[in-house]
C-alpha positions, 0 to 999 in steps of 0.5 A: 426635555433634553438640550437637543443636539446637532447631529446626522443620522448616520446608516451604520453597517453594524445596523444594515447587517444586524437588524436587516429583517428588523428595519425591513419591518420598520420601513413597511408600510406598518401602522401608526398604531399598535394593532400588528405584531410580528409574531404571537409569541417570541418563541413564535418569532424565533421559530419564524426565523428557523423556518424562513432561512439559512443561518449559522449553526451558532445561530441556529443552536440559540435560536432553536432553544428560543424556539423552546424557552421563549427567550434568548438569554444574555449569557448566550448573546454575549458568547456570540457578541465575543465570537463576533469581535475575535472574528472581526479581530482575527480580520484586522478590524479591531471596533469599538465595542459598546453595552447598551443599558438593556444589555444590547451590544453595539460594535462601530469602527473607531471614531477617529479612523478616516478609512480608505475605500479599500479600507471601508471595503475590507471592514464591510467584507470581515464584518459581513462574514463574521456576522453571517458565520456567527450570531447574525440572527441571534443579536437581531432576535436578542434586539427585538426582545429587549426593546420590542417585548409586545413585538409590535410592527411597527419599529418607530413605535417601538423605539418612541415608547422606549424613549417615554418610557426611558424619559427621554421625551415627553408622555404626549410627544408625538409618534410624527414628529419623531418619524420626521426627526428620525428621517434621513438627513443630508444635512445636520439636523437639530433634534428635539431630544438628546440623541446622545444620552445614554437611554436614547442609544439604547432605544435608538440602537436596539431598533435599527437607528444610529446618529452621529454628532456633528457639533452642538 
């Protein structure tokens, strides 16, 4: 197993405007098991989405040929993943971009910003307004698809058996012992895996977690 790390999770605003209805899911009271599904299908799933709210008419074109074809291709995500940094761009904020291994895109303020609380105010108002304009629904649904293919309900199953799969942990390493670790911290906590390999960003990223590292 990986050198575990020191580290703080972290609630980004990429991820609470992002994946909302995903980590609503995940923090039902879902299962432990692997019984509930969000949806039969995923073109199911994407049908659900149209018909549950209001979404942009980027977002709706994509999601409705999901709603057909029973997938969201990268082609499309990307398109929406470039509209949404030359919106944020065109408002003054200028993110880091990151491509996770499954092809999931992460956007975050650069590292070495120390933002002002007007600063804070003006990202969380750009990135709001170019997520709700563009592909908001689109990355969330593209998200589940990637990392989440049985649909399961419940998300930190889903993100412990991508981290199995990914072997970043063991075969036998519990589902309550990552919910622990994966809880929220007001302190640095030390993880009992390397939460900043690659594989784990992806897992961790792709279901609505983040972590930043404070030392190690």
């Amino acid at each position: 197993m990986s050198m575990s790390r020191y580290v703080t999770a972290i609630a980004s605003a990429a991820i609470l405007a992002c994946l909302l209805t995903a980590c609503a899911t995940a923090t039902a009271a879902a299962p432990a098991d692997d019984g509930e599904r969000l949806a039969p299908s995923f073109a199911a799933l994407a049908q659900q989405y149209l018909n549950e709210g209001a979404m942009s008419d980027w977002d709706r074109a994509v999601v409705e040929k999901a709603a057909r074809t029973g997938r969201i291709s990268q082609a499309d995500y990307d398109e929406g993943a470039d509209n949404f940094e030359a919106c944020m761009i065109a408002g003054g904020e200028r993110w880091v971009r990151t491509r996770h291994l499954n092809g999931v895109v992460e956007f975050q303020p650069p590292h070495e910003s120390s933002s002002s609380d007007a600063e804070s105010e003006n990202q969380l108002r750009v990135q709001g307004q170019c997520y709700s304009s563009g592909y908001l629904v689109t990355q969330e649904l593209f998200a589940i698809q990637q990392v989440n293919p049985d649909l399961l309900s419940n998300f930190s199953l889903v993100a412990l058996k991508c981290l199995k799969s990914a072997g970043v942990v063991d075969e036998d390493f519990p589902l309550d012992e990552y919910e622990s670790a994966m809880g929220p911290h007001l302190i640095p906590v030390e993880y009992p895996f390397d939460v900043m390999d690659p594989r784990s960003q992806t897992c961790l990223w792709s279901t609505g977690s983040a972590v930043s590292v404070n030392g190690g």
